[in-house]
C-alpha positions as a Markdown table, in Angstrom:
| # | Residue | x | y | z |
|---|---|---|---|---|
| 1 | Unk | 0.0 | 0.0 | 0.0 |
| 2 | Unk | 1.1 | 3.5 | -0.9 |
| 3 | Unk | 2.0 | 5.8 | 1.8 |
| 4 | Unk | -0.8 | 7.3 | 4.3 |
| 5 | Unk | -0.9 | 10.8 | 3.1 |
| 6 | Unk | -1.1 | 9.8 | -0.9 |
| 7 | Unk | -3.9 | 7.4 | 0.1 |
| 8 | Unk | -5.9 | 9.8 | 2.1 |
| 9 | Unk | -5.2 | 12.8 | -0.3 |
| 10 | Unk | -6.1 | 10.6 | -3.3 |
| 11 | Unk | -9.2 | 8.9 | -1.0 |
| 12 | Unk | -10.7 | 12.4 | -0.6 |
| 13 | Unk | -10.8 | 12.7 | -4.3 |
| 14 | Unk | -12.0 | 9.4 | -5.5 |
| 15 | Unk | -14.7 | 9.1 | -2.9 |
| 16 | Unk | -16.0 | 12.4 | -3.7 |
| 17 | Unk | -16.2 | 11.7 | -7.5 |
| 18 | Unk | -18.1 | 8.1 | -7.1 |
| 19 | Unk | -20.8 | 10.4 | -5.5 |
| 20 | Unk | -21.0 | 12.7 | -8.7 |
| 21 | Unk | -20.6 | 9.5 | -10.9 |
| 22 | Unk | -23.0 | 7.5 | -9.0 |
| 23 | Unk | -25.9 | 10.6 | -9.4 |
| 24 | Unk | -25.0 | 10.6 | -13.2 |
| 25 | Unk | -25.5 | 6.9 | -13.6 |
| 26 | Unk | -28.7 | 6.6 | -11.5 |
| 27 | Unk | -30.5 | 9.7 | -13.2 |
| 28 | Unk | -29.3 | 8.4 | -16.7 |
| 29 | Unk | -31.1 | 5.1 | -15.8 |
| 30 | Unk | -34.0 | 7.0 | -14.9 |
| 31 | Unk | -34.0 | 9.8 | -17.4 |
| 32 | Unk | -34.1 | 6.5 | -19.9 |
| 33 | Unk | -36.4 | 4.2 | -18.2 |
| 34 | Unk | -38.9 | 7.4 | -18.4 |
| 35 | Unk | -37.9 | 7.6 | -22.0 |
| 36 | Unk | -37.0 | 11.4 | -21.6 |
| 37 | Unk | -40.4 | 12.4 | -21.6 |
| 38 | Unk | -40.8 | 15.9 | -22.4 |
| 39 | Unk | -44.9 | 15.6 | -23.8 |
| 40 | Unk | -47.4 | 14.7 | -21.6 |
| 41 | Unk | -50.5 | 13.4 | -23.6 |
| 42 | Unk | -53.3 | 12.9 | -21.6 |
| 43 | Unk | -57.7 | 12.3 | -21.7 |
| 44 | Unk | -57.8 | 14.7 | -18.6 |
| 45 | Unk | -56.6 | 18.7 | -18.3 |
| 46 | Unk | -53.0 | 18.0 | -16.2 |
| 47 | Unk | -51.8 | 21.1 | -14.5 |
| 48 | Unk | -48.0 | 22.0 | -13.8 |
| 49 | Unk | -47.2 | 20.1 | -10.9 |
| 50 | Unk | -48.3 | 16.7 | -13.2 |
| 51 | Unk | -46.4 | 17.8 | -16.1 |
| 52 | Unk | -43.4 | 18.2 | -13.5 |
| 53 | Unk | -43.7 | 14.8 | -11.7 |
| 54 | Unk | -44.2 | 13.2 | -15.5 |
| 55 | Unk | -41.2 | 14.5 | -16.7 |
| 56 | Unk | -38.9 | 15.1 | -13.6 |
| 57 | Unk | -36.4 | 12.3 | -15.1 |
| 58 | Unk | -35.9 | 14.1 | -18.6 |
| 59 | Unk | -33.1 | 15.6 | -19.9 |
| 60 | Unk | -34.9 | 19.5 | -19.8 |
| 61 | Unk | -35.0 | 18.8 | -16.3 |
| 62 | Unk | -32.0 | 17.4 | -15.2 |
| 63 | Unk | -30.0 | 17.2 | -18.5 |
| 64 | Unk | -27.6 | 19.9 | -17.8 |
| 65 | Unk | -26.6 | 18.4 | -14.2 |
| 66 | Unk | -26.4 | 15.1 | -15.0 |
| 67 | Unk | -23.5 | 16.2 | -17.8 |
| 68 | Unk | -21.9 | 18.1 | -15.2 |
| 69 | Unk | -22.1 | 15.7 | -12.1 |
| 70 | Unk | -20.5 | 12.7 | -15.4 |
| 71 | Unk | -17.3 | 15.5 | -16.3 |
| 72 | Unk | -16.7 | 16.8 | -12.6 |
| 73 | Unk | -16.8 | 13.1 | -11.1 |
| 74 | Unk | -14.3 | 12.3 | -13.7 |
| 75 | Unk | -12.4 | 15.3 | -13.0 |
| 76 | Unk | -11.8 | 14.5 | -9.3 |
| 77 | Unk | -11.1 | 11.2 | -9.9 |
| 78 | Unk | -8.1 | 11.8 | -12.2 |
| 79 | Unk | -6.8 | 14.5 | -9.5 |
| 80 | Unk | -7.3 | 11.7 | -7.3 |
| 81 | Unk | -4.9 | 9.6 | -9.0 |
| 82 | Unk | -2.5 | 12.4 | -10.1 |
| 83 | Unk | -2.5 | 13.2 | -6.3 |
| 84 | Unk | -1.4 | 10.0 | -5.4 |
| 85 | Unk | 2.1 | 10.9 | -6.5 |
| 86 | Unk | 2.3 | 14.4 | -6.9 |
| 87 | Unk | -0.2 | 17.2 | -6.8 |
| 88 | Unk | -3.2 | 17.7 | -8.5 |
| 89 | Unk | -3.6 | 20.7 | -11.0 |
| 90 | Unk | -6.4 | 23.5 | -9.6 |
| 91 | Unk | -7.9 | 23.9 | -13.3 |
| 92 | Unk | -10.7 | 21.9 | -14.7 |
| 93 | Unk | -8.8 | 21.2 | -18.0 |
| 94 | Unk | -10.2 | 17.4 | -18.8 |
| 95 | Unk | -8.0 | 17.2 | -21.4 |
| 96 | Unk | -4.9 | 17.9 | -19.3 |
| 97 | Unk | -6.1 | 16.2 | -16.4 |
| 98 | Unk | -6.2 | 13.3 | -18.7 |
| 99 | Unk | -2.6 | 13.5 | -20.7 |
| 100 | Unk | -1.2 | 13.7 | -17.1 |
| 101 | Unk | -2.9 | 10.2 | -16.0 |
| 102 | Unk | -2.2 | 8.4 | -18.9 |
| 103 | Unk | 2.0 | 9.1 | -18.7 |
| 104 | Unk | 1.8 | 6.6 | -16.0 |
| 105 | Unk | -1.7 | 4.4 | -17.3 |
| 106 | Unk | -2.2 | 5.0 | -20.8 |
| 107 | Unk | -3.0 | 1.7 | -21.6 |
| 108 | Unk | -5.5 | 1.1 | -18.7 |
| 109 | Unk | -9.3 | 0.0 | -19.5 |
| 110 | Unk | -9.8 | 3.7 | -17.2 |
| 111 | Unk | -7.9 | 6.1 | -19.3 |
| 112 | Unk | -9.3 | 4.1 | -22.7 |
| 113 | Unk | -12.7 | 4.5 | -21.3 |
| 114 | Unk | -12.5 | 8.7 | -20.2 |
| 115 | Unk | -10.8 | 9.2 | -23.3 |
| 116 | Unk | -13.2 | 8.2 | -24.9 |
| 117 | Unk | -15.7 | 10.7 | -23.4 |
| 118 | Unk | -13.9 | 13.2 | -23.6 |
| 119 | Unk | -11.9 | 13.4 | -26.8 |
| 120 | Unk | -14.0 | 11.6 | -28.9 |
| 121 | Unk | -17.3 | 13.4 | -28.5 |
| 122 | Unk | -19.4 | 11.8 | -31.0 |
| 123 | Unk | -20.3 | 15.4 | -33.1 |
| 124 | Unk | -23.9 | 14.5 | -33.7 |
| 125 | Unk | -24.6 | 13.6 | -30.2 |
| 126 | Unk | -26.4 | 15.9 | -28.0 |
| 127 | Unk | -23.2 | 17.0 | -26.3 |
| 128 | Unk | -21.3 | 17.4 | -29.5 |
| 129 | Unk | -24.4 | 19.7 | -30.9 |
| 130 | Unk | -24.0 | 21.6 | -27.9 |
| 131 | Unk | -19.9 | 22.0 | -27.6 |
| 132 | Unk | -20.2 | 23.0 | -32.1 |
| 133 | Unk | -23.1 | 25.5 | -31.2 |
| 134 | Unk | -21.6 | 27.1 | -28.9 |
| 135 | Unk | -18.1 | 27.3 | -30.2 |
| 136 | Unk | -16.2 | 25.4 | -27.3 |
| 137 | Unk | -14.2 | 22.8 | -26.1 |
| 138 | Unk | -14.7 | 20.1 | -23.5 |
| 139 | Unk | -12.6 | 21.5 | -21.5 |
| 140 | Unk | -15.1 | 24.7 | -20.7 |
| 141 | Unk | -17.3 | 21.9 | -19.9 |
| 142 | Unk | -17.0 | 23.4 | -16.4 |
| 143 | Unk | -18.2 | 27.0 | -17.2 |
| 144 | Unk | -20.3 | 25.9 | -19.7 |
| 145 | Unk | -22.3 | 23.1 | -17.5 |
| 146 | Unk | -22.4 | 25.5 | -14.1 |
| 147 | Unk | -22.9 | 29.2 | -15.7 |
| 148 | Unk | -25.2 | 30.6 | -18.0 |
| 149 | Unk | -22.7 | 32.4 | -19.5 |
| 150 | Unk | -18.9 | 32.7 | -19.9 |
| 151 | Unk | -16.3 | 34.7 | -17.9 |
| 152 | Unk | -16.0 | 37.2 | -21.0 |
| 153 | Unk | -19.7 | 37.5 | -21.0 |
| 154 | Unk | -21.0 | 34.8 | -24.0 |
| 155 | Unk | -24.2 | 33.0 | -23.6 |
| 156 | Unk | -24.2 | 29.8 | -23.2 |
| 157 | Unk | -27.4 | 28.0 | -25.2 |
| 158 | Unk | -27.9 | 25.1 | -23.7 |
| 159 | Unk | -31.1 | 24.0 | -26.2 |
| 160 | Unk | -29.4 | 21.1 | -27.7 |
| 161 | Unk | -29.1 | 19.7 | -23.8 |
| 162 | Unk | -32.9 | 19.5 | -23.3 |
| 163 | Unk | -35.9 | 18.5 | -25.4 |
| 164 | Unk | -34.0 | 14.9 | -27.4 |
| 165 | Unk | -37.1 | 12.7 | -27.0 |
| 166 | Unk | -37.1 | 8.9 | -26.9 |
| 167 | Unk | -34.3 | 9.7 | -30.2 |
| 168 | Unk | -31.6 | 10.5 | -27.1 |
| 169 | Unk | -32.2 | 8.1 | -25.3 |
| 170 | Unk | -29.2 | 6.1 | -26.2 |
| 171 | Unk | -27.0 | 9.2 | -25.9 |
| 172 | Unk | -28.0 | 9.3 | -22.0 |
| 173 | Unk | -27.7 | 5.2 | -21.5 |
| 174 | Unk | -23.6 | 5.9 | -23.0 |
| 175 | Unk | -23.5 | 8.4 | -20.5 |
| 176 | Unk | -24.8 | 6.1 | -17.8 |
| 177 | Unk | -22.9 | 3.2 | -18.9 |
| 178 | Unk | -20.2 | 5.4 | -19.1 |
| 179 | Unk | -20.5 | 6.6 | -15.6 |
| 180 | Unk | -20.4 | 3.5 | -13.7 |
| 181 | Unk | -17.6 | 1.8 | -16.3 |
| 182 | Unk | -15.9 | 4.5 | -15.0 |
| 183 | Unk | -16.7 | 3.9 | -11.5 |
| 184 | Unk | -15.5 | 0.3 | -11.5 |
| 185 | Unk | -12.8 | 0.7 | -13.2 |
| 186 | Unk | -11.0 | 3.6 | -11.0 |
| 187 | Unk | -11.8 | 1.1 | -8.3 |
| 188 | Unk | -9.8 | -2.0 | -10.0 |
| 189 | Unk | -7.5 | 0.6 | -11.1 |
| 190 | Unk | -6.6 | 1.5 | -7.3 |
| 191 | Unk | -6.6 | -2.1 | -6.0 |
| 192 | Unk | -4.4 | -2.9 | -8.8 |
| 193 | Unk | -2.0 | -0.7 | -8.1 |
| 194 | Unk | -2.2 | -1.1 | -4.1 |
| 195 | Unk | -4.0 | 2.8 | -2.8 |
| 196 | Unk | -7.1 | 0.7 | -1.4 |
């Protein structure tokens, strides 16, 4: 086992981001069991509070956070291990976060899998609508998830987040599958390599 204060620096990470990657994959498994329900067709008049509880699992609802709690668990988790022999980075840079991990586990199911949600965005995906629409990067995933706008002012338009339909449906089961791939293998991962 590595040494006390990488394991509990690195614990504090990693324990944090399986909350934010646990919420992503429960909601996703929601969000798809509902079908992402956004219209509510119905014999009888409904009023707001049914339309709410009938579509409290879609992606206009909870969309938005469920993107953010997927990137930010993934970012703690690779300061988690980055911590484990150094010091983690203070930016949210995915990307970087990400070339750093893989110079020691490049080949790793982990870095395979978070590569491949973060740089290879499938363009025609929600996600990849949104990013091309609004001219950015994943790495201002963190503004652009959290803030309606960016630090010089842009709005963000978060439309192509919200509104998919049953036709997103698999978009938001990759990004539940995702989550908990992720999840089990940062565990392995840390077994493997004797932090837990």
């Amino acid at each position: 086992m590595k040494g006390q204060s990488e394991s509990s620096k690195s614990l504090g990470y990693w324990t944090l981001s399986l909350h934010f990657l646990q919420l992503a994959e429960a909601s996703c498994a929601l969000l798809v069991i509902t079908e992402n329900t956004f219209v509510v067709i119905s014999d009888a008049p409904r009023g707001p509070s049914e339309y709410d509880e009938a579509t409290r699992w879609s992606d206009h609802s909870v969309g938005i956070a469920i993107l953010f709690n997927f990137f930010h668990g993934i970012e703690l988790l690779l300061k988690g291990f980055i911590s484990a022999s150094g010091t983690a980075p203070p930016h949210h840079r995915l990307t970087e976060l990400l070339t750093t991990f893989e110079k020691s586990q490049r080949n790793s199911d982990l870095a395979k899998t978070i590569s491949a949600n973060v740089r290879s965005i499938d363009p025609n995906s929600p996600l990849g609508t949104f990013m091309t629409n609004n001219s950015i990067q994943i790495d201002k995933w963190f503004e652009a998830l959290k803030y309606p706008e960016s630090t010089k002012g842009q709005p963000f338009n978060h439309i192509d987040l919200k509104y998919g339909g049953s036709d997103t449906v698999p978009f938001w089961q990759s990004i539940g599958e995702a989550a908990r791939q992720v999840r089990l293998q940062a565990v392995s991962l840390s077994r493997e390599l004797g932090y837990v």
